[in-house]
N, C-alpha and C positions, 0 to 999 in steps of 0.2 A: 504494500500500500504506500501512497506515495504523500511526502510529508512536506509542511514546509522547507526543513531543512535542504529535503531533494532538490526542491524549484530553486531555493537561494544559492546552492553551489552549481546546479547549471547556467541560473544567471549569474555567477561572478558578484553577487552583493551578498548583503548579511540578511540574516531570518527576521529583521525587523522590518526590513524595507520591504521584502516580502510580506508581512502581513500588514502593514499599513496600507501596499498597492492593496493587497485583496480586499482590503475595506474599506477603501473608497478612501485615504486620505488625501488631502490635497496637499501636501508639503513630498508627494512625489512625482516627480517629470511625468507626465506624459510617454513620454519615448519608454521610457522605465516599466510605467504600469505597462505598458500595454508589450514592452517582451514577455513581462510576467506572466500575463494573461495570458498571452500563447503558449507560454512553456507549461502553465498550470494545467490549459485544453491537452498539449501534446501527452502530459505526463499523467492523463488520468486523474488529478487531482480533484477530492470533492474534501469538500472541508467539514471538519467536525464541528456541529453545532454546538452542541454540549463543550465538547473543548473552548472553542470560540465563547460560550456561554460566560465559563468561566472565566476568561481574561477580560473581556470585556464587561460584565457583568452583567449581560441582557441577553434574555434567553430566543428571543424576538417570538416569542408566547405568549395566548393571551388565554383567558380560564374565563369560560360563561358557568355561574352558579346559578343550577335552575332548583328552584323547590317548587314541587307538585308535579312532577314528569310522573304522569301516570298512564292505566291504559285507558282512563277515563278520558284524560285530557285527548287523548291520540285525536278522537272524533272531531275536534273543534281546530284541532292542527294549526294552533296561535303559536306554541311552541318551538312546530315545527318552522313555520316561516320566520319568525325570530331566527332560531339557528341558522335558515339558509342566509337570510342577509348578513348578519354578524360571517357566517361563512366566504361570504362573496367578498366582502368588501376587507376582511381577513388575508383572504389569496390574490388579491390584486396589491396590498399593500407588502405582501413578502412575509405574514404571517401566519405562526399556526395556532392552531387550537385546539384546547383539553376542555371537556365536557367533567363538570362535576354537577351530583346527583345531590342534593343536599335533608336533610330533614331537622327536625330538634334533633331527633338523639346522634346523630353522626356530631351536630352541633356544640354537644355538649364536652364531646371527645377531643375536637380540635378546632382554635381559634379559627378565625377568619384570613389572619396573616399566617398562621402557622401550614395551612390546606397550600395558600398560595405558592410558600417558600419550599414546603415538599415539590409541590407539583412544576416545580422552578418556571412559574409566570411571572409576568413584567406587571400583567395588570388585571383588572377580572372586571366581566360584566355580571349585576347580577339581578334574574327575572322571576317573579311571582312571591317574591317576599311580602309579608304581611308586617302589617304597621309595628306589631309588638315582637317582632322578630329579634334574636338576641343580636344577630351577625350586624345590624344596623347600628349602634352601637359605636361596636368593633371598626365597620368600615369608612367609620366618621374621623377614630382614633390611630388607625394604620396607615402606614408611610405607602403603601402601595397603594397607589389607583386604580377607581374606579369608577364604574358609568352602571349607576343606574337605572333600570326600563320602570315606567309608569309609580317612580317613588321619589317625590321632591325633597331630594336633602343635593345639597352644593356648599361643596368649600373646597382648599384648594387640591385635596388631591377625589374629591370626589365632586360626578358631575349626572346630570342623568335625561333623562330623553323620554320624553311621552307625546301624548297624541291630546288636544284640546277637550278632552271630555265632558267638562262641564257644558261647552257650546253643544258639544256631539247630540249630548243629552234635548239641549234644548228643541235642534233641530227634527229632533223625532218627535218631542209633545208639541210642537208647532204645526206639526202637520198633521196629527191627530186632532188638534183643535180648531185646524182651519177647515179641516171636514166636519165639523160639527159636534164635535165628540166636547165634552164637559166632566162625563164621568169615567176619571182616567187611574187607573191604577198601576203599580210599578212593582217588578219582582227583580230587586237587586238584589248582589250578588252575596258578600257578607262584608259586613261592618269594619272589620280588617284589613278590607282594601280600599286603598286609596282611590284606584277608579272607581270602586263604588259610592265613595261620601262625593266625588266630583260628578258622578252622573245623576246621585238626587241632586244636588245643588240646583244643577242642568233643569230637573224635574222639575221641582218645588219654582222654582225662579218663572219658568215660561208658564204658568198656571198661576201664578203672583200676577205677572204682567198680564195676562188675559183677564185679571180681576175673579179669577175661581181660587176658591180655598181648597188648598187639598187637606184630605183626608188622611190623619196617621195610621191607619185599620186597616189602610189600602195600599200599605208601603209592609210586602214582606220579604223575606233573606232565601233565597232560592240555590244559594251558595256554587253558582255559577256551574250548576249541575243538572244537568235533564230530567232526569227520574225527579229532582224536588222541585225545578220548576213546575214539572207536571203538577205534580203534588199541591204546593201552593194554588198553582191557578183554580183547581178543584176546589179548594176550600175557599178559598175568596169571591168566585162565582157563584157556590153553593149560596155563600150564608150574604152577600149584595150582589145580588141578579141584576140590578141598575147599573152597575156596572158597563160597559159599552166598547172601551179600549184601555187595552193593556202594552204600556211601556217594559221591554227585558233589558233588561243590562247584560245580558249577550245572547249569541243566537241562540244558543244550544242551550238555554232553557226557555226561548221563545218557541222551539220544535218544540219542548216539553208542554209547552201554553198552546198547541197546534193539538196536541192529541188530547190534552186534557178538557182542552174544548169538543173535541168529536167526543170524548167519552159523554160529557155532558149535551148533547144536541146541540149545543151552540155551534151556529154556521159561522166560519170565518171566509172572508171579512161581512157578510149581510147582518150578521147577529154580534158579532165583537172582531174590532181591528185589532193587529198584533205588530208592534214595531220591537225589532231585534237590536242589537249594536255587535257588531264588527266584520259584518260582510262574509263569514268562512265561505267557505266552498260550496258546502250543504244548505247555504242558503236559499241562491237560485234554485235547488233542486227541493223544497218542501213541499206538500201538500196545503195547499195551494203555496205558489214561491213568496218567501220571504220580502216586508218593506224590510228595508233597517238602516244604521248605520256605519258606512262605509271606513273603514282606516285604515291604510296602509303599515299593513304587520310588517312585511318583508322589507318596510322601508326603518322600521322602528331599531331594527336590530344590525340594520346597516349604517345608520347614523351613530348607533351606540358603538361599533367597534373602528369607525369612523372618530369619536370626540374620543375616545379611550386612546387607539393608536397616537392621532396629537398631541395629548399631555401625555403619553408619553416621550414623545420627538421634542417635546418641550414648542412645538409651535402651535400655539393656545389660543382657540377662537374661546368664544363666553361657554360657560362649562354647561349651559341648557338649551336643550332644542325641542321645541312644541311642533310636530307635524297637525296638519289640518284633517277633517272628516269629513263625508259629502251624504247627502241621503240619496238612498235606493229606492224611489217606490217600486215596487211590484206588486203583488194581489192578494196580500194580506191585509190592509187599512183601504177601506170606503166608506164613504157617506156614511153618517150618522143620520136614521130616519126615524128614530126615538122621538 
């Protein structure tokens, strides 16, 4: 296997200059690097990261921390387009990535810095963390950086990235109330996430401004899961039948609010409108297709390893970035003829 030392005594210079061309320094000629260069391609030369890691002190690895990668979650495949853009925009930058699985109790075993420093990352992103999560904390107080997805904390080595929710929000009960709809209910997702206290906001605010009170009876925790959306919407239709349209705080328990209405006879949309948020895949394809709220996942997780890779190159744009949402109608929300 062939080493630096090889490359520096067939160019006739020392093993420093060698590894300065190979890394891009600028305090070597031109003419210089680029014999190198050719003698490294001649000589089969691939350089060891890990070695490289260690002199330089950068692994050029970045660590996404997902907590709740389950095989529930598979269906709603948010996680997965997170990974691919962090992925994409990962491998255009000349980085790699380690996937870590996280929960309390792994949590409780190893710090936040301590996972990172094993797993020899530069920086870590990290997604579906809940408000009272311990690692939040931690990555407020750790020298490593980090981005963020859908959790506002910023300083200077943490930064993070979400999508405008509270407007998101609004943009769906706007449009259930400019069809006519008044008696509007909402099955968020649970109290622990941030998107969710940003998409009542969303809620409660565009039903302010339309001059309707809402109702706290009519606001339950569906915990961003199908089977309890179902669940909910059945009991909340059961015991106020007045009811007319239902806000989800994501698709995939607006499908849940799709079947729990056919269990119920309720027609959608003739008998109760249903507006989703986040567009999945499965949306277009519901019985009958989903309205909802549109967001760009794949873009969320490519900005995130996108603002992570600059603080770390140290070329520092503002450590937060809000992507926009757009609404979908399709054939879930019409006319209110109540």
């Amino acid at each position: 296997m062939t080493t630096i030392k090889d490359i520096a005594k067939a160019a006739g210079v020392s093993v420093t200059t060698v590894s300065r061309a190979l890394n891009g320094y600028s305090d070597v000629s031109e003419k210089t690097r680029l014999k190198i260069m050719n003698l490294a391609k001649e000589l089969n030369y691939s350089p060891n990261t890990l070695a490289r890691g260690l002199v330089m002190n950068k692994s050029k690895t970045i660590g996404l921390l997902v907590s709740g990668l389950n095989r529930e979650s598979a269906k709603d495949q948010i996680t997965f387009s997170v990974l691919s853009g962090i992925n994409e925009c990962a491998s255009e930058l000349d980085y790699d990535l380690v996937l870590f699985n996280t929960n309390s109790t792994k949590q409780r075993e190893k710090t936040y810095t301590q996972l990172c420093r094993e797993r020899r990352v530069d920086g870590a992103i990290i997604q579906g963390i809940k408000t009272d999560d311990p690692y939040l904390q931690e990555v407020v107080n750790s020298d490593i950086p980090c981005v963020l997805i859908d959790y506002p904390i910023q300083s200077e080595n943490v930064g993070h990235v979400t999508t405008d929710n509270k407007l998101g929000a609004k943009k769906a009960v706007n449009h259930l109330i400019e069809l006519g709809h008044r008696n509007i209910a909402m099955v968020n997702g649970h109290s622990k996430a941030f998107v969710s206290n940003m998409r009542f906001e969303g809620y409660r605010e565009a039903l302010q401004e339309a001059g309707i009170s809402y109702k706290k009876e009519w606001i339950v925790n569906g915990r961003f899961e199908e089977e309890a959306g179902k669940l909910q919407a059945i009991k909340l239709l059961e015991k106020y039948p007045e009811i007319t349209a239902i806000f989800s705080a994501s698709d995939l328990m607006a499908l849940g609010i799709l079947e729990g209405a056919k269990e119920l006879g309720r027609k959608v949309p003739e008998d109760l409108s249903v507006v989703g948020y986040d567009d999945i895949l499965l949306a277009g394809y519901s019985n009958p297709p989903l309205t909802t709220i549109s967001q760009n996942i794949f873009q969320l997780g490519y900005q995130a390893a996108n603002l992570l890779i600059k603080m770390l190159e140290g070329t520092l744009e503002p450590h937060v970035i809000t992507l926009g949402t757009k609404l979908v109608v399709r054939e879930s929300t019409a006319k209110n003829h109540k």
